[in-house]
TIMIKOL-82312 format. One record per residue: x, y, z of N, C-alpha, C in turn. Coordinates in steps of 0.001 Angstrom, whole numbers, plus 500000, padded with zeros to 6 digits. Layout:
XYZXYZXYZ/...
//
This chain:
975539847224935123975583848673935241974244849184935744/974549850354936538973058851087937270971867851374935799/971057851163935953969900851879934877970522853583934997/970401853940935830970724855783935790971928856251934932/973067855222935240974323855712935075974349855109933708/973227854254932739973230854691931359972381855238930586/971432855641931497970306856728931077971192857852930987/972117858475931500972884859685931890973471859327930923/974592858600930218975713858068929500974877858044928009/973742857777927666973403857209926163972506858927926278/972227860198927690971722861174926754973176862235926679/973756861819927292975104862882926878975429862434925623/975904861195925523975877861048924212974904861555922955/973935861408923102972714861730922233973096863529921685/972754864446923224972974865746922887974353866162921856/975289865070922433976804865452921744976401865473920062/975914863892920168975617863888918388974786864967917573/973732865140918296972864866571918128973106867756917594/974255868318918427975237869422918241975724869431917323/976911868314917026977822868020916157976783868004914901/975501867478914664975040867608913645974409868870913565/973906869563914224973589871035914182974783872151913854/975615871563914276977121872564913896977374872152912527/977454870652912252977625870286910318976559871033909323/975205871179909775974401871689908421974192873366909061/974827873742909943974935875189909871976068875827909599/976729875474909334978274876152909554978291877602909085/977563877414907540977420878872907024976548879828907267/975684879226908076974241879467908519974300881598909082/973508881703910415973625882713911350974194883047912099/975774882201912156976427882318913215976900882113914827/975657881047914993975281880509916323976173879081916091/976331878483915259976786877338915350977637876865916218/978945877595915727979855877699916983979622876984918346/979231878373918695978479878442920531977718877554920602/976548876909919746975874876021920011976535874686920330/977728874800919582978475873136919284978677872860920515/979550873754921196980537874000922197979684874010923327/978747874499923086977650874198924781977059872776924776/976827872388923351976109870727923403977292869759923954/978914870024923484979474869112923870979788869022925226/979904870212926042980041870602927011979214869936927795/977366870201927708976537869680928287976586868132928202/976734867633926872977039866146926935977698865483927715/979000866048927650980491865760928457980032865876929989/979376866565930447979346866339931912978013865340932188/977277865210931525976223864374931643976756862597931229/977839862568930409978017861480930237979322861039931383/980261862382931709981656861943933043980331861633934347/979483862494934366978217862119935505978065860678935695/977566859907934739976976858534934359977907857968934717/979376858231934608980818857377934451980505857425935777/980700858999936377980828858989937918980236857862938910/978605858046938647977710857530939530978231856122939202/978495855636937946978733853864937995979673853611938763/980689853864938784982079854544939393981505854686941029/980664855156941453980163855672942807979423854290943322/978423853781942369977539852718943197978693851711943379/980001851288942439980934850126942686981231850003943438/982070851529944174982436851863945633981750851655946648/980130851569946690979481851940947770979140850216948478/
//
């Protein structure tokens, strides 16, 4: 596998876990949790389909 395409893959992952743990010890918190969750997984999710992509891209090339 490319170095990039799991540098990309292990930080989407990372942010996802991040979130998900920032959304668990806030829940009752200020009310940001939510939105926060939902943008970390979001940001994860395309940073880690990215990583898929590019591995996916150099196979082809």
């Amino acid at each position: 596998m490319n170095l990039f395409s799991i540098l990309l893959i292990a930080v989407g992952s990372v942010i996802e876990v991040l979130g998900a743990l920032y959304f668990a010890t806030n829940m009752g918190g200020d009310g940001y949790a939510m939105p926060v969750f939902i943008a970390s997984i979001a940001a994860g999710s395309m940073l880690t389909m990215g990583g898929v992509g590019w591995h996916v891209l150099q196979k082809r090339l």
